[in-house]
Structure formats: structure tokens, C-alpha cells
C-alpha positions as CSV (number, residue, x, y, z in Angstrom):
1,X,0.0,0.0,0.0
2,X,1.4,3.4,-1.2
3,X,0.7,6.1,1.5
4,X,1.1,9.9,0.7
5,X,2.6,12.1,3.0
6,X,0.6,15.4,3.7
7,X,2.2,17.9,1.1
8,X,3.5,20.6,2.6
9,X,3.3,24.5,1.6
10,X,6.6,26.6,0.3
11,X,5.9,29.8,1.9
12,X,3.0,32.4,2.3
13,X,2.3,33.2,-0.6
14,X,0.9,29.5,-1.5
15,X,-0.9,29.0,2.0
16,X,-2.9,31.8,1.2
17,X,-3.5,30.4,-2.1
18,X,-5.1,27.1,-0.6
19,X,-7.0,29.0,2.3
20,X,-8.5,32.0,-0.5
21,X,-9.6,28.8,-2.2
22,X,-11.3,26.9,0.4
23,X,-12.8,30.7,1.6
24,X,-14.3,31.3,-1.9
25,X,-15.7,27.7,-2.1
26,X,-17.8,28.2,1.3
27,X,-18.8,31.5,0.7
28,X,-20.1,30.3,-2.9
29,X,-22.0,27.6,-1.1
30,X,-23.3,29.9,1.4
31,X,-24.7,32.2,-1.7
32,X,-25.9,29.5,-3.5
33,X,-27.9,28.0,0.0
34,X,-28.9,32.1,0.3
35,X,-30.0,32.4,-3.2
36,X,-32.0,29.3,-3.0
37,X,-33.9,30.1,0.2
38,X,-35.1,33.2,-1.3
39,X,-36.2,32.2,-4.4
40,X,-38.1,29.7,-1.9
41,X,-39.4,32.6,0.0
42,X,-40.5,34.8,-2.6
43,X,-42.6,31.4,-4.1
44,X,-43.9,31.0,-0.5
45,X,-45.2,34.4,-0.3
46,X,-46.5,34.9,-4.1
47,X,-48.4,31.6,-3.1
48,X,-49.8,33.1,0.3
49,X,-50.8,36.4,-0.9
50,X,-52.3,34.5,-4.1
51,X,-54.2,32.6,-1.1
52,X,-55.0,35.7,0.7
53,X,-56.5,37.6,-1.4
54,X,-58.9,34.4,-3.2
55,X,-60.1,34.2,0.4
56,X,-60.6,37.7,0.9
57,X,-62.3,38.2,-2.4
58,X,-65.2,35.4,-1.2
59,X,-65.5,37.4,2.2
60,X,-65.9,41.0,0.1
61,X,-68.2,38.7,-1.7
62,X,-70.6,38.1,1.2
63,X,-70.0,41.1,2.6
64,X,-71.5,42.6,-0.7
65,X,-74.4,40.1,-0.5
66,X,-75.1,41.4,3.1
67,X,-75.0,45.2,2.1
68,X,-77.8,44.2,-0.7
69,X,-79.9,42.3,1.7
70,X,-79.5,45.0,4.5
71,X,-82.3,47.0,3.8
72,X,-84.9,44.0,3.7
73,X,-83.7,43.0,6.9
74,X,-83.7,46.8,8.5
75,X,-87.6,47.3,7.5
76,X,-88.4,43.7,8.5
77,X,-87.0,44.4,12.3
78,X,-88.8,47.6,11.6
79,X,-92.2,46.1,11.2
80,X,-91.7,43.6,13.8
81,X,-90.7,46.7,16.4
82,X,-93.6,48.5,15.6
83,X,-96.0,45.5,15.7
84,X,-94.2,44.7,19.6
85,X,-94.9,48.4,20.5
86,X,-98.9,47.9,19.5
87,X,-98.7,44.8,21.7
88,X,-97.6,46.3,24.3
89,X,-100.2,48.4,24.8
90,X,-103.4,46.3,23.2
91,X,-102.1,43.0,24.5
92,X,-102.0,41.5,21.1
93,X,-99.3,40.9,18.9
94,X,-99.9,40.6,14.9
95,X,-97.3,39.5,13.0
96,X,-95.7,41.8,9.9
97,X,-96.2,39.7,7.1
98,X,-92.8,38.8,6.3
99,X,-91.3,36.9,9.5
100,X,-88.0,38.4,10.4
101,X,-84.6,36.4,9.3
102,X,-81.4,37.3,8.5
103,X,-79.5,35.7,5.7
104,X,-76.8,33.5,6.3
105,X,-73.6,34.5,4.8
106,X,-70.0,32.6,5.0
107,X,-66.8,34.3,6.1
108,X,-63.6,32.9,6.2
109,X,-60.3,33.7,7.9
110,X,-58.4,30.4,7.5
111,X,-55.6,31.5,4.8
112,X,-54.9,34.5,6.9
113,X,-54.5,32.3,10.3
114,X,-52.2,29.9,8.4
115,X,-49.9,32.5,7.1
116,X,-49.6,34.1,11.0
117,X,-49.1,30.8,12.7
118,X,-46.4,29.4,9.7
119,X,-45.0,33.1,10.0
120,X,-45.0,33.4,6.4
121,X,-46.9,36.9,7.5
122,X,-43.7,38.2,9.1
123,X,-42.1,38.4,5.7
124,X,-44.5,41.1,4.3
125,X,-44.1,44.4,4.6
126,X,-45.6,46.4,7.7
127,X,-47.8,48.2,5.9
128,X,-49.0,45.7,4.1
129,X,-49.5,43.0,7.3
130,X,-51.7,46.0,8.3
131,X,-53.9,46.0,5.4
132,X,-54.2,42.5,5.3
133,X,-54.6,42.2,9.4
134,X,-57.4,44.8,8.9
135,X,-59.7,43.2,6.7
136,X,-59.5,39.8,8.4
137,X,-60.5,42.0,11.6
138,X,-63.7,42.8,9.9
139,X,-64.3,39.5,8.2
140,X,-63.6,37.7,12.1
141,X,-66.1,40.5,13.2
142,X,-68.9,39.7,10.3
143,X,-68.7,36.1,11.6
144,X,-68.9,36.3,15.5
145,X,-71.9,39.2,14.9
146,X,-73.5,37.5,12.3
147,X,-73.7,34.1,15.2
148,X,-74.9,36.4,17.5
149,X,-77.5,37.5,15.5
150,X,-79.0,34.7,14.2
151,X,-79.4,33.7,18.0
152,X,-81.0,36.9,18.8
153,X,-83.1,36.0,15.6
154,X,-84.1,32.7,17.5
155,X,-85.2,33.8,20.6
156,X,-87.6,36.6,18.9
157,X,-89.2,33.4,16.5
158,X,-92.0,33.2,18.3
159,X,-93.5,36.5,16.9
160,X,-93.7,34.8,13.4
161,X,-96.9,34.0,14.7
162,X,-99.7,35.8,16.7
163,X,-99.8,36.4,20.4
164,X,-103.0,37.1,22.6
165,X,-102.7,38.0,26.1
166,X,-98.9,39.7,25.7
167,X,-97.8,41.7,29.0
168,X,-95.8,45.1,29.0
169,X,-92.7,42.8,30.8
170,X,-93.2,40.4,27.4
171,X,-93.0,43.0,25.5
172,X,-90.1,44.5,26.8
173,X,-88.5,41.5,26.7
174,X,-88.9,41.4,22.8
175,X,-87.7,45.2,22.7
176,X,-84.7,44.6,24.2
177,X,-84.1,41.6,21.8
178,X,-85.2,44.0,18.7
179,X,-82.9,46.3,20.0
180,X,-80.3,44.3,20.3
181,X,-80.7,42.7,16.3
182,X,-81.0,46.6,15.3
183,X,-77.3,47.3,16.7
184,X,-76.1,43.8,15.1
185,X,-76.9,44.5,11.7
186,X,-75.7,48.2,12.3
187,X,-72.4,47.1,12.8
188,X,-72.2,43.8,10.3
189,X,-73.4,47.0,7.8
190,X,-69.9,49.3,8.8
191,X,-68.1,46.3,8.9
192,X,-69.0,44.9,5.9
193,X,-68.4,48.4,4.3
194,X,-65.1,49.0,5.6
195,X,-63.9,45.2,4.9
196,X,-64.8,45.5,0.9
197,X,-62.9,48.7,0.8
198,X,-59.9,47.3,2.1
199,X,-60.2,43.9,0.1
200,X,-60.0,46.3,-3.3
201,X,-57.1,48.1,-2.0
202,X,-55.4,44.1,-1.1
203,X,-56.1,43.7,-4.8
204,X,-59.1,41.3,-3.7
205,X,-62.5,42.9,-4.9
206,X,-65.4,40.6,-4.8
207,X,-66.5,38.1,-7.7
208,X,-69.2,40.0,-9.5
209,X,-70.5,37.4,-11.2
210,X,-70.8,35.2,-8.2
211,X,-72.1,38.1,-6.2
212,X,-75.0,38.9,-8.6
213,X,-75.9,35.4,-8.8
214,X,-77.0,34.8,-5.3
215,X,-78.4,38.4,-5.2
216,X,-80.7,37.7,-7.8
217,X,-81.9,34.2,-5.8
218,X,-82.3,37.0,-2.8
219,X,-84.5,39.3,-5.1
220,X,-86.4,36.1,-5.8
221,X,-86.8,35.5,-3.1
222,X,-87.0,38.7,-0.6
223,X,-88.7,41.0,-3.1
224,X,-87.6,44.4,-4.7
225,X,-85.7,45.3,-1.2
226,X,-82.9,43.8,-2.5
227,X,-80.0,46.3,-3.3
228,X,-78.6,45.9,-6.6
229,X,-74.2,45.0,-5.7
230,X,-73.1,46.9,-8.5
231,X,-75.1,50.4,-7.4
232,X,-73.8,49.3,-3.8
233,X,-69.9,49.0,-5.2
234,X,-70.6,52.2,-6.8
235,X,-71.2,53.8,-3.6
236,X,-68.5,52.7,-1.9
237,X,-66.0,53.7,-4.4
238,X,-67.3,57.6,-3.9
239,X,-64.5,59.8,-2.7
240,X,-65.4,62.3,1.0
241,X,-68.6,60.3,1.1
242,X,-69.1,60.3,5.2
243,X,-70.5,57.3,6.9
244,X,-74.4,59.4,7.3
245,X,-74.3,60.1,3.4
246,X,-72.8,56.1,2.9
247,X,-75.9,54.6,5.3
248,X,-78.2,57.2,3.5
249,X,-77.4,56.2,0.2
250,X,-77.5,52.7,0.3
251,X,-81.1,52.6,2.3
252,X,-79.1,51.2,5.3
253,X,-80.2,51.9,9.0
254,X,-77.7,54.0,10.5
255,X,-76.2,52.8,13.6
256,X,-77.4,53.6,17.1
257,X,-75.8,56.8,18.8
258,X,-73.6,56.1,21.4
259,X,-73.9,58.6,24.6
């Protein structure tokens, strides 16, 4: 067996020779591993916000189909407040004759959850974690009001039908309940409002198509009260358009004043 002896350097000059060699071939690797992990990154977050904003696009969506069913639902709580206030004093309740439901609309959060608890969110800019954490705050808050409604929406069921024999503490009781649906859909209105804006400025605006779809089913089913989405997109795109004149113009209740 022919063993080689370690070869030895002649001087400085070629040491430094073999050591800028084995310098450049790490830092090369190092830049290649680099250059690899953000071409990784910038996939990852192309596929994210790609994710993002198909998500938030459906929510702008429903929050659309809300707005145009908003003014059905306002005058159906109306009636149903006026007919409690009758009650109240004749001891008979007669139901409006539409019973008072509000639609059921889906919004999702999911994509934006994933991309804080992978961290992938960290990589975005701050302004633009902002944006994105803003609209999924309104599209969290559609949800958890729109739950809440359709509970207070449960517990007023029994005036679909009519009443004899109602006291002033019943009728109270169903007061309170209206009032609580009327500040509901007050806030599910702002919200939804606020949440489309921001999805168009994310590059997510709702799916017209879609949208007009199931408003048409609504129409069909609801009657003329049923905003048309286009006129309510319309709207929202208006420049110094306050929140009175916004309500106003899309036949909205405004919400209750605060003390």
C-alpha cells in the first residue's frame, strides 16, 4: 500500500493560495444556500398572498351580498318593532307579514390564520400585514356578529306567529331583543363596508359574477328590497362620502348613537 505524506506549503504566498480557495468555495456555497432560500421565500409568499387575497375576495363577496340584503332585513325588524310596541299596549301581537330572518352569509379567515401561525406573515411588509390584518379583523367581526344575530333572531321566533294575552314585561322583553338585532346589523353593515374597501385596495375585490348570482336568488326570493351589488360597489367607491351620506345612500339603518 502506497501512502502519501501530507504535502507541505513553500511559503505564504501559496498558503494563502489554498486558504482563499477553500474561503471562496464556502462563501459560494453559502450564496448559492442564500440564493436558494429566497427564491423559496418569494414562491412562499407569491403563493400566500395569491391565497390571501382568493379568500378575501369570497369574504368581500358576502360582505357585498349582506349590504344588498341590508335593507330588507332593517324594514323587517322595523315592522316587527312596531307591531311589539302595538302589543304592548293592546295585548295583542300581529305579526308583519314577512317573519324576520337574516341571511346567512360565510366568512372565512383560514388563509390569513395559516400565514400568522407558519409566520410566512412576518415576511411582508408592515404596511402591508396592516392592510391585510385589517380586513381579516372585519371578516372575524362579520362572523362572530353575524352568530350572535341569528341567535337573537331565535329567541324573537315566536312573533312569526300571533300572540294574545302579551304583558308590558313580554314585550319588553322582545324590545330589548329587537334592539339588540338593530345594533347587530348596524355594525355587520360598517363592517361589511369597511372590509370590501380594504379587500380592493389588497387587490381582492369581490367576484361580481358570483355576487350577482346569489343576489338575484335573494330578489327572488325577498322581493324588490334587495340592493342591486353593482349600485352598492358604486357607492363605496365615492370619494369624501361620510358614513351618514354612505348609510343614506344605500337605504341602510344608520347605527345607534352612542352617549
Amino acid at each position: 500500500m502506497e501512502i502519501h505524506k501530507p504535502k507541505l506549503w513553500h511559503g505564504w504566498r501559496e498558503f494563502l493560495k489554498e486558504y482563499g480557495i477553500i474561503v471562496l468555495g464556502v462563501l459560494t456555497a453559502l450564496a448559492a444556500e442564500q440564493l436558494a432560500e429566497n427564491v423559496r421565500w418569494t414562491q412562499k409568499l407569491a403563493e400566500t398572498r395569491a391565497q390571501l387575497r382568493i379568500e378575501l375576495s369570497g369574504d368581500a363577496g358576502s360582505g357585498l351580498g349582506w349590504l344588498a340584503s341590508g335593507p330588507c332585513i332593517d324594514n323587517q325588524l322595523e315592522a316587527l318593532n312596531e307591531s311589539v310596541w302595538a302589543a304592548r299596549r293592546t295585548g295583542v301581537f300581529s305579526p308583519p307579514p314577512r317573519a324576520y330572518g337574516p341571511s346567512l352569509f360565510e366568512f372565512k379567515s383560514d388563509a390569513w390564520l395559516n400565514a400568522r401561525s407558519l409566520q410566512v406573515s412576518d415576511h411582508f411588509s408592515p404596511e402591508e400585514t396592516s392592510d391585510f390584518s385589517a380586513a381579516y379583523f372585519f371578516a372575524s367581526e362579520l362572523k362572530d356578529d353575524l352568530l350572535q344575530l341569528r341567535q337573537v333572531a331565535a329567541a324573537l321566533a315566536p312573533l312569526a306567529r300571533p300572540l294574545d294575552h302579551v304583558t308590558p314585561a313580554e314585550a319588553d322583553a322582545f324590545v330589548s331583543r329587537i334592539g339588540q338585532a338593530r345594533e347587530l346589523q348596524s355594525r355587520m353593515h360598517l363592517a361589511a363596508m369597511l372590509m370590501i374597501k380594504d379587500a380592493e385596495r389588497l387587490g381582492a375585490p369581490p367576484r361580481m359574477q358570483a355576487v350577482q348570482r346569489d343576489t338575484a336568488e335573494m330578489r327572488a326570493e325577498r322581493g324588490g328590497c334587495v340592493s342591486d351589488p353593482s349600485k352598492i360597489q358604486e357607492v363605496l367607491r365615492r370619494p369624501n362620502l361620510d358614513l351618514d351620506a354612505t348609510f343614506q345612500a344605500l337605504n341602510l339603518a344608520k347605527p345607534p348613537i352612542q352617549d
